[in-house]
C-alpha positions as a Markdown table, in Angstrom:
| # | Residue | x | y | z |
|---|---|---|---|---|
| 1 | Unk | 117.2 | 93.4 | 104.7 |
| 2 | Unk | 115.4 | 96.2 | 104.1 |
| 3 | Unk | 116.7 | 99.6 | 102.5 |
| 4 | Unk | 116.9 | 102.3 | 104.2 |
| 5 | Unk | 118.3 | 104.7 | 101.8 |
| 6 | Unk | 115.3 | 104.6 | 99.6 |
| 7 | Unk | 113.9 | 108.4 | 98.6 |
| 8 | Unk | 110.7 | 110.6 | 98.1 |
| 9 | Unk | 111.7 | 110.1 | 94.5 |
| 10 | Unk | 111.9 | 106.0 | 94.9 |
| 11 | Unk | 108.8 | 106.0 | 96.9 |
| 12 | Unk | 107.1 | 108.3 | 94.0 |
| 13 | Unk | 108.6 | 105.7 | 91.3 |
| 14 | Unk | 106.6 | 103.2 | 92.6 |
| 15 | Unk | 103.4 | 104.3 | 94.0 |
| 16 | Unk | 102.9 | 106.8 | 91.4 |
| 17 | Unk | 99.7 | 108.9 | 91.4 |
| 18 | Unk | 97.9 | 105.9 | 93.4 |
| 19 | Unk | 94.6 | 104.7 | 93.5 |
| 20 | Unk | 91.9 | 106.3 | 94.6 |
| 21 | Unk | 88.6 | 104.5 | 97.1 |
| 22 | Unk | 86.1 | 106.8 | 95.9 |
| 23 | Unk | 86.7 | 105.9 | 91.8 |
| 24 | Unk | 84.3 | 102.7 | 91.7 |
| 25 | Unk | 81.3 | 101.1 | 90.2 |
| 26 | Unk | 78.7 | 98.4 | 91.2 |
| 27 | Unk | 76.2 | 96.4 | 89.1 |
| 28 | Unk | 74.3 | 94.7 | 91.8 |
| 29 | Unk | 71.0 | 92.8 | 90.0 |
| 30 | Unk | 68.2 | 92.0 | 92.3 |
| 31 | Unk | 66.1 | 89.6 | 92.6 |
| 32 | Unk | 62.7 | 89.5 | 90.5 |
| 33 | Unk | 62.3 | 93.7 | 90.4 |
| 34 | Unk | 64.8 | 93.5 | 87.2 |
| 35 | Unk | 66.4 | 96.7 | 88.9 |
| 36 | Unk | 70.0 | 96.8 | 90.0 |
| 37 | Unk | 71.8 | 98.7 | 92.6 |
| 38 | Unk | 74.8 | 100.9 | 91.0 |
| 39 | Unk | 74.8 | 104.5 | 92.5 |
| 40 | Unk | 73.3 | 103.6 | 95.3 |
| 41 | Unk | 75.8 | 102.0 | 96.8 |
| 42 | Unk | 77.7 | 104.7 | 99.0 |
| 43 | Unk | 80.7 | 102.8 | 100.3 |
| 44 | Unk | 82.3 | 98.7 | 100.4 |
| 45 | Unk | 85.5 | 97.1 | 100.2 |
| 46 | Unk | 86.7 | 94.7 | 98.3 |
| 47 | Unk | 86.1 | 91.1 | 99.4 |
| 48 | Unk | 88.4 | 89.5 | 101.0 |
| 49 | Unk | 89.5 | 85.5 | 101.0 |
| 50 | Unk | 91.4 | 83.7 | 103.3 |
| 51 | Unk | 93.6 | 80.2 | 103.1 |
| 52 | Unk | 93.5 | 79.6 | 106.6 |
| 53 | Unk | 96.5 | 77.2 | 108.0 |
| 54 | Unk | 96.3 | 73.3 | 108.8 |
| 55 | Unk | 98.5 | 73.2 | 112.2 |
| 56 | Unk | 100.4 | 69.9 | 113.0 |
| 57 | Unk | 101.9 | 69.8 | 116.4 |
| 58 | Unk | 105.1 | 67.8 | 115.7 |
| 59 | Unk | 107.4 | 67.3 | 118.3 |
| 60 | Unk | 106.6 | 70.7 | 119.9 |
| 61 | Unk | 106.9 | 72.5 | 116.8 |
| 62 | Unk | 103.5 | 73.3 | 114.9 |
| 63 | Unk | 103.7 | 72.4 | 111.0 |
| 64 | Unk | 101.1 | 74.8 | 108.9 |
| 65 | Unk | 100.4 | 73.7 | 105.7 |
| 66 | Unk | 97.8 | 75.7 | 103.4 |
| 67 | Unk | 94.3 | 74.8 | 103.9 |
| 68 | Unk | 91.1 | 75.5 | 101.9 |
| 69 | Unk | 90.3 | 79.2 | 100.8 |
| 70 | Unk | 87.0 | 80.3 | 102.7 |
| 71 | Unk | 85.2 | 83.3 | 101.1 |
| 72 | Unk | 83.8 | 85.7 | 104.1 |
| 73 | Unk | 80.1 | 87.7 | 103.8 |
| 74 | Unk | 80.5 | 91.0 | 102.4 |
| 75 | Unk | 79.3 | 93.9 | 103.6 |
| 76 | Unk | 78.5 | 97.8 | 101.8 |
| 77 | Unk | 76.6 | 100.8 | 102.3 |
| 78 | Unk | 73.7 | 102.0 | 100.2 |
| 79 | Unk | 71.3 | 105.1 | 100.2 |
| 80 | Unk | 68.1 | 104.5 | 100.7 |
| 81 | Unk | 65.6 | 105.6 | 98.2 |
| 82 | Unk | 62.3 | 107.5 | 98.4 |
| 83 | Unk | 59.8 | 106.4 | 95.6 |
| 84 | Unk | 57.3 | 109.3 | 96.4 |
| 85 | Unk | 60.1 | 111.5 | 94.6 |
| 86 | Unk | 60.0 | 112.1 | 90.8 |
| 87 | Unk | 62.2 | 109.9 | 88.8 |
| 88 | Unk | 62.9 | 107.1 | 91.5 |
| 89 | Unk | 61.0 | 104.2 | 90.9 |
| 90 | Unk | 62.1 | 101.9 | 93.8 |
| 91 | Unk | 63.0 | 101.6 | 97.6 |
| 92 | Unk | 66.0 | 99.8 | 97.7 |
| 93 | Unk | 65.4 | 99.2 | 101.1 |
| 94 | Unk | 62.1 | 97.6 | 100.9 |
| 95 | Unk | 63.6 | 95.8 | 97.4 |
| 96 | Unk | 66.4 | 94.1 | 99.8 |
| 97 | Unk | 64.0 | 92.9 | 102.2 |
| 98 | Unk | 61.6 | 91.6 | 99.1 |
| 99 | Unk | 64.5 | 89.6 | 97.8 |
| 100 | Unk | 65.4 | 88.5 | 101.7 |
| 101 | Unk | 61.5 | 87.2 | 102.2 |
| 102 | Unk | 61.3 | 85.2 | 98.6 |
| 103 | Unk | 64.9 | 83.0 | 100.3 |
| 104 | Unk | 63.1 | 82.7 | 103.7 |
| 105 | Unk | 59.6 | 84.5 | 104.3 |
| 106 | Unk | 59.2 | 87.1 | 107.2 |
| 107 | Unk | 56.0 | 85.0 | 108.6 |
| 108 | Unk | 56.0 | 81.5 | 107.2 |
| 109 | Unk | 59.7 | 80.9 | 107.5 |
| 110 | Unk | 59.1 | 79.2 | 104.0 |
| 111 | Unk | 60.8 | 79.4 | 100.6 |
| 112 | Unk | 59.6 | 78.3 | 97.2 |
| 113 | Unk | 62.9 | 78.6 | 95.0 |
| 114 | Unk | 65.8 | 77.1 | 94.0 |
| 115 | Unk | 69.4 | 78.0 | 95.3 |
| 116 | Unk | 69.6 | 79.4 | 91.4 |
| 117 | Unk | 66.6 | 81.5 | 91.6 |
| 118 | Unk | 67.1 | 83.4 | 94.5 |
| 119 | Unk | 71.2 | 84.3 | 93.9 |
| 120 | Unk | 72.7 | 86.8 | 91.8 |
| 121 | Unk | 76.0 | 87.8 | 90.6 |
| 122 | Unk | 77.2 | 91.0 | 91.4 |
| 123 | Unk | 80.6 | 93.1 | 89.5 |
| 124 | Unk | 82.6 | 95.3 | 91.2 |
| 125 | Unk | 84.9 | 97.8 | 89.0 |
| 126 | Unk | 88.1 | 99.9 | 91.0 |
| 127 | Unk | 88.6 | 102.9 | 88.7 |
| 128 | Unk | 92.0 | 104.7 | 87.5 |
| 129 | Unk | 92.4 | 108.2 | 88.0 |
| 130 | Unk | 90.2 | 109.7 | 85.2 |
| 131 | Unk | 87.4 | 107.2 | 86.1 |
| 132 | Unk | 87.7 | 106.2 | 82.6 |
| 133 | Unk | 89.4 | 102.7 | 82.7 |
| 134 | Unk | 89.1 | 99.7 | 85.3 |
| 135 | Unk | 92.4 | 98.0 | 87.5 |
| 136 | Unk | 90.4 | 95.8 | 89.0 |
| 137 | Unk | 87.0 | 93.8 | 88.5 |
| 138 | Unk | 85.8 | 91.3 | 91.0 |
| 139 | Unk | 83.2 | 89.1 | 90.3 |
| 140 | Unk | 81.2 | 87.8 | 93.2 |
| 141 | Unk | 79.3 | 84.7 | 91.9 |
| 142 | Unk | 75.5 | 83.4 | 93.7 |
| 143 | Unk | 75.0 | 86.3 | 96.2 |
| 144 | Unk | 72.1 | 86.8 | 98.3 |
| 145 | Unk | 71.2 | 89.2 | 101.1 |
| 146 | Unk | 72.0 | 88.0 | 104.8 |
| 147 | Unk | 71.6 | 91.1 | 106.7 |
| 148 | Unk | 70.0 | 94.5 | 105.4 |
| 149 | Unk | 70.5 | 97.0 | 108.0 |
| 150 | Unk | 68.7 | 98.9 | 110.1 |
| 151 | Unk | 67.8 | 102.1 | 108.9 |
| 152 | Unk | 68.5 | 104.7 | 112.1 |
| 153 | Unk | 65.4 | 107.6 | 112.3 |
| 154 | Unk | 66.6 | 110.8 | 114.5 |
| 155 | Unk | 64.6 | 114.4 | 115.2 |
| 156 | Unk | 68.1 | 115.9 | 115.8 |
| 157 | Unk | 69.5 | 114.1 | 112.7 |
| 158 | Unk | 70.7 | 117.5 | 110.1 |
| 159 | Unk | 72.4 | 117.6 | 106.7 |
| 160 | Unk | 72.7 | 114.0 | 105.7 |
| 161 | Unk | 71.2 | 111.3 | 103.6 |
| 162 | Unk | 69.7 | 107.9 | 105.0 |
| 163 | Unk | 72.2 | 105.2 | 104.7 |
| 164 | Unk | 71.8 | 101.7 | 105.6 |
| 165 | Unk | 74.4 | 98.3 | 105.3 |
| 166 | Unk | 73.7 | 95.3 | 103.2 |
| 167 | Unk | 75.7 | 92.3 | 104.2 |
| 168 | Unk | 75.5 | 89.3 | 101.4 |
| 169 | Unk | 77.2 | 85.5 | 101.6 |
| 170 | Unk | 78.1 | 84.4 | 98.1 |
| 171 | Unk | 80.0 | 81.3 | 96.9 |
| 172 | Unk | 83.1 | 82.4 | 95.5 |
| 173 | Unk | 84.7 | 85.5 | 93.8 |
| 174 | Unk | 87.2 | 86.3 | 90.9 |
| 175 | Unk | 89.1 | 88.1 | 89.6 |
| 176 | Unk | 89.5 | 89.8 | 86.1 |
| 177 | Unk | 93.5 | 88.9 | 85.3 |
| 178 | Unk | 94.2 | 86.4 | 88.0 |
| 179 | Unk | 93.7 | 82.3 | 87.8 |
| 180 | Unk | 90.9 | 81.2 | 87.8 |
């Protein structure tokens, strides 16, 4: 039974100061530039698994037992780049769509690599307060790019920066602290 005479104070106690979504860092390698993403990257979650249920039916009951852990795509947010600009030396854009044509090419439908040529791993650090220390690091092992988003073009657009989504598959992640 729940308890319901729990206080600010309690509540305080244990949430303390919190966590905060905008204190994170990415190192995203891609593929054959040598370049990585890191501040591109605008906005993501962290990945999420799931242990879907086995359901019996037994006598008009359902048993669930625990099934296999399945490992969703994951999907972010990036800025795109302009190259024409002094000190930026890539389109991130284009550089996704590169590394999406060496898996499959846009014309010839054709690949010439190996599973472990083409995939990369990727790190994902969740901040503490000052920025200065990690809680959490997830490491998402052999991903490659299924979707890079549209990039949406407007004459009315004002007082923003391009952003586009990225959605990658991957085999598996971990995480720093927890069984492996």
């Amino acid at each position: 039974m729940a308890n319901i005479n729990l206080t600010l104070g309690d509540f305080k106690n244990a949430v303390g100061m919190g966590t905060r979504p905008s204190r994170y860092a990415v190192t995203m390698p891609l593929y054959g530039s040598g370049e990585k993403l890191e501040v591109e990257v605008s906005a993501l979650t962290l990945p999420e698994s799931n242990v879907p249920s086995i359901q019996i039916p037994f006598r008009g009951r359902i048993l669930k037992l625990p099934g296999d852990r399945r490992f969703g795509a994951w999907t972010f947010t990036v800025y795109d780049t302009d190259p024409t600009q002094q000190g930026i030396s890539r389109e991130v854009w284009k550089d996704l769509h590169e590394w999406s044509s060496q898996i499959n090419a846009l014309e010839s439908n054709e690949t010439n690599l190996k599973y472990t040529d083409f995939t990369r791993d990727w790190v994902i650090e969740h901040y503490n307060l000052n920025g200065k220390q990690d809680i959490k690091t997830v490491r998402l092992k052999n991903c490659w790019p299924t979707i890079v988003g549209p990039i949406q073009l407007a004459y009315g657009a004002m007082d923003q920066l391009v952003q586009f989504t990225c959605t990658v598959e991957y085999e598996y992640f971990t995480i720093d602290g927890v069984e492996k």
